[in-house]
C-alpha positions in Angstrom: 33.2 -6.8 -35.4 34.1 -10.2 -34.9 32.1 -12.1 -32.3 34.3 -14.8 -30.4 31.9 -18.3 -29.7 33.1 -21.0 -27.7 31.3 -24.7 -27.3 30.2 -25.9 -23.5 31.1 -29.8 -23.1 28.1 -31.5 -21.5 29.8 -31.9 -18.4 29.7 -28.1 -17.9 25.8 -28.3 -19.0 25.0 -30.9 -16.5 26.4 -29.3 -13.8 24.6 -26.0 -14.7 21.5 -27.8 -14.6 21.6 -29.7 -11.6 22.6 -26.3 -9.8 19.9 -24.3 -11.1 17.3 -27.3 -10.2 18.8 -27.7 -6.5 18.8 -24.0 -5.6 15.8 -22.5 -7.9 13.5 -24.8 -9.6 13.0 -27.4 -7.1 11.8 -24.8 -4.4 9.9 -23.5 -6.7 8.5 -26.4 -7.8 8.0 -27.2 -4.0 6.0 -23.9 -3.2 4.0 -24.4 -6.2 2.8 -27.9 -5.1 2.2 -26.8 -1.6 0.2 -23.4 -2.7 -2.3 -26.3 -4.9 -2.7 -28.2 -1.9 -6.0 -27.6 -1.3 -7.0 -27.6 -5.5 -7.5 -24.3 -7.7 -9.9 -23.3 -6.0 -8.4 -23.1 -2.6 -4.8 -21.3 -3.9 -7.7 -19.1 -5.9 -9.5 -18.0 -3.1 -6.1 -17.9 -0.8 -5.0 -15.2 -3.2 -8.3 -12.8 -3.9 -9.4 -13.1 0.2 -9.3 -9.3 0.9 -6.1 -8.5 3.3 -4.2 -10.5 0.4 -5.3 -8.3 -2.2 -5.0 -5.4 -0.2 -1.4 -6.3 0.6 -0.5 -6.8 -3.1 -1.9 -3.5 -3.9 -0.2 -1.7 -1.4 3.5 -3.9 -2.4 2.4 -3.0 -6.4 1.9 0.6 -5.6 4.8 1.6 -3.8 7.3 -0.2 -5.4 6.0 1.2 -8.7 6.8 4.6 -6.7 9.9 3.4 -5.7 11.3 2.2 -9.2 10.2 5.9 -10.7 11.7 7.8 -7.2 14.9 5.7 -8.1 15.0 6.3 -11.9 15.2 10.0 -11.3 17.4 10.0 -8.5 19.6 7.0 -9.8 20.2 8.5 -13.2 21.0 12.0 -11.7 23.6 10.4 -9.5 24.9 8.2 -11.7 25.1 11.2 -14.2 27.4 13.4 -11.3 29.8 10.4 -10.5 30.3 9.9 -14.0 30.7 13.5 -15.5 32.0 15.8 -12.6 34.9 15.5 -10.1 34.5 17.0 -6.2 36.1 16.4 -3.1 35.3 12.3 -1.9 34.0 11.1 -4.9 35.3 7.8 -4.4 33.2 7.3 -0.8 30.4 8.5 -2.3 30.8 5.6 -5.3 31.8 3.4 -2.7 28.6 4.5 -0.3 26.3 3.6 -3.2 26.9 -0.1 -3.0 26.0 0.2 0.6 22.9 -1.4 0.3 23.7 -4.8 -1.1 26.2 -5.8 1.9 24.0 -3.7 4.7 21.6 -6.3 6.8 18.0 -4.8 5.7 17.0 -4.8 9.1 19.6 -2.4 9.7 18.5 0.0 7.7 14.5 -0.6 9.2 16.6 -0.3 12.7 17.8 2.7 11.8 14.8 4.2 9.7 12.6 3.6 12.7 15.4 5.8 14.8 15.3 8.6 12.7 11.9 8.6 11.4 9.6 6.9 13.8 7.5 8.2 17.1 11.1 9.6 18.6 12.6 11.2 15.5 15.0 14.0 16.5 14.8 15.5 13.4 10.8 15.9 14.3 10.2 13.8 10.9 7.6 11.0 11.3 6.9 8.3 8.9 5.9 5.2 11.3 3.8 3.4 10.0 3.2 5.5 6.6 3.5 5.0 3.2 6.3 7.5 2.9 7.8 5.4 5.6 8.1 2.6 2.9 9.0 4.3 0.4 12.1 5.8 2.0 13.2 2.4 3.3 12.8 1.0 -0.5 14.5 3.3 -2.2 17.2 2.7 0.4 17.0 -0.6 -0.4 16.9 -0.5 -4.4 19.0 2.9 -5.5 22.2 1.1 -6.3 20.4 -1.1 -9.4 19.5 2.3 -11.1 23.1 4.0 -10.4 25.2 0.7 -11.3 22.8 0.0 -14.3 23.7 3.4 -15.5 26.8 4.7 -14.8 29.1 1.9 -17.3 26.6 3.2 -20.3 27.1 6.7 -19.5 30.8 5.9 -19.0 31.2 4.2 -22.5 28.7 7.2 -24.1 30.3 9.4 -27.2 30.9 12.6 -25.7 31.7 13.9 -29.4 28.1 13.6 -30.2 27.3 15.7 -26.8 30.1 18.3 -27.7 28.4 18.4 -31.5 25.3 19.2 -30.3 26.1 22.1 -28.4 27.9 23.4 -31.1 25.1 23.6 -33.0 23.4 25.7 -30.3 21.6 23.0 -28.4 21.6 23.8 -24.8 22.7 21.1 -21.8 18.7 19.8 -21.8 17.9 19.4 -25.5 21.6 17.5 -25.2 20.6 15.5 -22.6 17.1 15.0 -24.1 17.8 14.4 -27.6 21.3 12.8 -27.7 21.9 11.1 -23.6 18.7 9.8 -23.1 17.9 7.3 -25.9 21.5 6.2 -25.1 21.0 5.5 -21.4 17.1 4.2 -21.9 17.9 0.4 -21.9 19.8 0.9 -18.9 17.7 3.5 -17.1 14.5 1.4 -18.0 16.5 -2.2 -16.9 17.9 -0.6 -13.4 13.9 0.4 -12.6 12.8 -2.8 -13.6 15.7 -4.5 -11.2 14.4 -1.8 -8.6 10.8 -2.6 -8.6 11.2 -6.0 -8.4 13.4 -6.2 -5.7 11.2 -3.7 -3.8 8.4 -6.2 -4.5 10.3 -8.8 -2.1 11.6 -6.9 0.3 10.9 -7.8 3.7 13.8 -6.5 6.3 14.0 -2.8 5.8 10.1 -2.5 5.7 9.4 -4.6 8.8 10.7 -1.9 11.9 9.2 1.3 9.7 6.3 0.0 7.9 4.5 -0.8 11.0 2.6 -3.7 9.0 -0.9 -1.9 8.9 -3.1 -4.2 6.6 -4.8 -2.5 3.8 -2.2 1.0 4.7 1.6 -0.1 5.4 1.0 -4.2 5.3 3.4 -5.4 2.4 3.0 -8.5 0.9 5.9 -10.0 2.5 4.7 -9.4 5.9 1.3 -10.6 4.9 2.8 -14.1 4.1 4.6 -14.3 7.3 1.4 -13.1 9.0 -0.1 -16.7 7.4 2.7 -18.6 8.7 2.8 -17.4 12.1 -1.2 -18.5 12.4 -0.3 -21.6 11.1 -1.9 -21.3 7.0 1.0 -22.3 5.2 -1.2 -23.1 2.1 -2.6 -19.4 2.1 0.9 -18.5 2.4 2.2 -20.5 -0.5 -0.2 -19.3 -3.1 0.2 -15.9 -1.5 3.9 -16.5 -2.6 3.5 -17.6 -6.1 1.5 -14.8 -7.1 4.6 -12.3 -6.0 6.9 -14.6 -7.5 4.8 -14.5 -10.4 4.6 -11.2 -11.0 8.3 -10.6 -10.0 9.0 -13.4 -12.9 6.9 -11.5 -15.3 8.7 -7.8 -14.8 12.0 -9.6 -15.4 10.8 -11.3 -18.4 9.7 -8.3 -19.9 12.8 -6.7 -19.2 14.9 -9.4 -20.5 13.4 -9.2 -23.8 13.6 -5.3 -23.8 17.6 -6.2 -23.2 17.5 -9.0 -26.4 15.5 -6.8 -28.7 18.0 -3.8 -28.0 21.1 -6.0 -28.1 19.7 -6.8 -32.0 19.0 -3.5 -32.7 22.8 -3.1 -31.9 24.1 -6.0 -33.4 22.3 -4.6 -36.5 23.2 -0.8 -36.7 25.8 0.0 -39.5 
């Protein structure tokens, strides 16, 4: 296969860079500089003082729930939009990219309705773990599903059909010969989910009930800093989130780069 290369003039270049630097790296670099305000060891004990760590742990552990939740769930629906037809197929598709255009504090708004002290479906997750979870998985299920669905789209059904030819029923199929296929995908749309569940503020803010050490996410715990005026506490707070958000996407990205090679090198 012949691979099409262009050149960038330096214009172009420029431009890109002085973009990137005025919307990401100089806040960045701003938030860094603030969170060291006090020295290392005043971001160091900003971000081990106990309701910090607590918050992290809770924001770690449910998002980590979230991203497998969403794997499963994602990769199922992507699998039905893709391979079966049924009556409004197209507003379910459509419904799935609900998410990115929805206010998140419309979706806490109407979590808390339906969920919280006056449910009328006599479900309550106010101010419980569960709570979060459901409003993150809200949040993050279209990363899975559009991370999936163009791979399954584009994947060999001769291979499928072959298989089950051969006798293998629709799980070993899926197992053996859909899976490794959709992996890079599946495991890129979980990454994208967790670490967008890691920042998430408005859909969390109405349902989680911000409970420190129980519902208290990390983003609420950094607003908590602001609002009684530690801006430093909330800085470093904020570079240790961004930090580990940074790292999950990293990782990912070089998942993406060593698959692309394996690819580019397959006979």
């Amino acid at each position: 296969m012949t691979r099409v290369t262009g050149t960038v003039g330096p214009l172009s270049i420029a431009v890109t860079v002085l973009w990137l630097s005025l919307i990401v790296l100089l806040p960045l670099a701003a938030l860094t500089v603030t969170s060291f305000d006090e020295g290392v060891s005043g971001f160091w004990d900003a971000v081990t003082a106990p309701a910090a760590v607590a918050s992290l742990k809770v924001t770690i552990l449910v998002s980590a729930i979230v991203a497998v939740v969403n794997v499963v769930m994602g990769t199922l629906i992507a699998w039905v939009l893709v391979r079966d037809e049924f009556p409004g197929k197209r507003i379910v598709n459509a419904l799935i990219d609900l998410p990115f255009a929805l206010p998140t504090i419309v979706a806490s708004i109407v979590l808390l309705s339906l969920y919280g002290p006056m449910s009328p479906i006599d479900v309550h997750l106010y101010a419980t773990r569960p709570g979060l979870i459901v409003a993150l998985a809200f949040v993050t299920l279209p990363f899975v599903v559009r991370s999936v669905q163009p791979v399954l789209i584009e994947t060999d059904r001769e291979v499928e059909e072959a298989a089950a030819s051969l006798g293998a029923d629709n799980w070993t199929t899926f197992r053996s010969v859909v899976l490794p296929a959709l992996a890079p995908s599946i495991l890129s749309g979980g990454g994208l989910a967790f670490a967008r569940a890691l920042g998430e503020y408005g859909s969390v803010v109405l349902i989680g009930g911000n409970i420190p050490k129980l519902t208290q996410m990390t983003p609420q715990y950094i607003q908590q800093q602001i609002e009684i005026d530690r801006p430093i506490n909330a800085a470093a707070v904020s570079v240790s989130l961004l930090a580990i958000s940074f790292l999950v996407l990293l990782v990912l990205r070089l998942f993406a780069e060593r698959g692309q090679r394996k690819e580019e090198h397959a006979p």
